[in-house]
N, C-alpha and C positions, 0 to 999 in steps of 0.2 A: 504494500500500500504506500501511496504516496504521500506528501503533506497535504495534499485539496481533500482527498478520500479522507483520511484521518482526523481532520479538523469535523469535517460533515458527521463523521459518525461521532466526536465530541461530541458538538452541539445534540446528538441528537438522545443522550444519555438524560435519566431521569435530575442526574446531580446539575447537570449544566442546564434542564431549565429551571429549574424550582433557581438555582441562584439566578438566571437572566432573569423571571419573574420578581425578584426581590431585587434586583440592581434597577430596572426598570423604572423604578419609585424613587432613584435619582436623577433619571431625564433618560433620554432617548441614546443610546450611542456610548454608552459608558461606559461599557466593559471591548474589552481588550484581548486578542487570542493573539498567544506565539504557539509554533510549532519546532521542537528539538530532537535531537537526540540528548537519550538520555546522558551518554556521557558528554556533551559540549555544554549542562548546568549542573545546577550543585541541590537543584531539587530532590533527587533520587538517585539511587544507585545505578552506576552504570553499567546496562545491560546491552547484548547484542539486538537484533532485529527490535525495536522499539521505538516508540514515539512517544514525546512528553509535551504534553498537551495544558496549556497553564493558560486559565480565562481570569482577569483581575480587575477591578473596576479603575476606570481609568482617573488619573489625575485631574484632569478638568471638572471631571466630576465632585471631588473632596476637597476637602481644603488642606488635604497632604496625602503622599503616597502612604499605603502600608501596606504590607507584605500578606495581612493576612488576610486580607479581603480577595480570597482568589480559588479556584480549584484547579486542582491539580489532579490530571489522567496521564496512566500508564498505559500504553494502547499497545499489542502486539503486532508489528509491523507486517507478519506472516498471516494470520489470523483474521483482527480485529478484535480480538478479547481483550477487555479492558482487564488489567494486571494489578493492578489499584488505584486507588482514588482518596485524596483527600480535598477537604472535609468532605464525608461523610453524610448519603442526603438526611438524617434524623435534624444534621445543624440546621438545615436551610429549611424543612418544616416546621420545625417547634422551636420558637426561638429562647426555651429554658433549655434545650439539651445539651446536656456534657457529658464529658466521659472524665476528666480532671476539673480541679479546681482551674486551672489556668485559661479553662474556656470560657468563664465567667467574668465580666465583667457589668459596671452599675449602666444601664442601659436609660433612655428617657424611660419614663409613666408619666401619670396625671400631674407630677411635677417634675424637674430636671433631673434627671440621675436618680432615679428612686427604686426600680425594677431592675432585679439581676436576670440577666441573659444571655446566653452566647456569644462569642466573639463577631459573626458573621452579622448577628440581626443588632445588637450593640452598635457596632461600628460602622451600618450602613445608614443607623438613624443618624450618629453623630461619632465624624472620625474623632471627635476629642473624648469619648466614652474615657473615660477612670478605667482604670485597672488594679484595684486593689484589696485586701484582702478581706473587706467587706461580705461580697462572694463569696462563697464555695460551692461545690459538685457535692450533693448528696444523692445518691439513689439516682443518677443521671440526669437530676434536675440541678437548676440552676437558681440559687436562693439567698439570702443574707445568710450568713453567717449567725448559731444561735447561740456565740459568744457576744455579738454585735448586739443580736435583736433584744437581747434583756437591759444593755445597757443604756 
């Protein structure tokens, strides 16, 4: 498979709409596809026959780059079997999902920074989202801290 084939079968994975669906909600145009091998990044391990597939919401879009507003597909250049994927489509559904504390960040609610949520949906309402230990991952949700919450 080439880079035109491999990008098409991206785009056409459940992970890469659910996030164009949720990038969407920052304008038209705002995300961003490269096509690699895996070994010419520092994304994932460098394998033979493969493609690395990275959609990231673009700069004009935020009011600064970040790294982690983005998926990442390992695609089988023989194939088309996707080899992994990060994040994860549960991130870009549920915007409490986690698997670590470190997914969590204070997201907007009903006032500024008040709801803990995932990195993806956090960061897409507002790149200046908090990251700190307010949060944590319990039970794959994304919560205040109930060290935090008593005091």
């Amino acid at each position: 498979m080439g880079k035109e084939e491999t990008l098409r079968l991206a785009r056409q994975t459940a992970e890469a709409q659910a996030f164009f669906n949720l990038a969407e909600k920052r304008g038209k145009g705002c995300l961003d596809a490269r096509v690699m091998r895996p070994c010419d990044t520092d994304w994932v391990t460098c394998i033979d026959d493969a493609w690395v597939v990275r959609f990231s919401v673009s700069e004009t879009c935020l009011s600064s780059s970040n790294e982690q507003l983005s998926l990442t597909l390992l695609i089988n250049s023989k194939t088309g079997d996707i080899l992994s994927r990060y994040p994860e489509l549960p991130y870009f559904e549920d915007p409490s999902y986690c698997l670590i504390d470190a997914d969590c960040r204070l997201g907007a609610g009903p006032a500024q920074f008040t709801e803990c949520k995932n990195f993806i949906h956090a960061l897409l309402e507002n790149p200046d989202s908090p990251n700190d230990a307010e949060c944590v991952c319990l039970e794959s949700r994304c919560m205040k801290s109930p060290e935090k919450a008593h005091n």
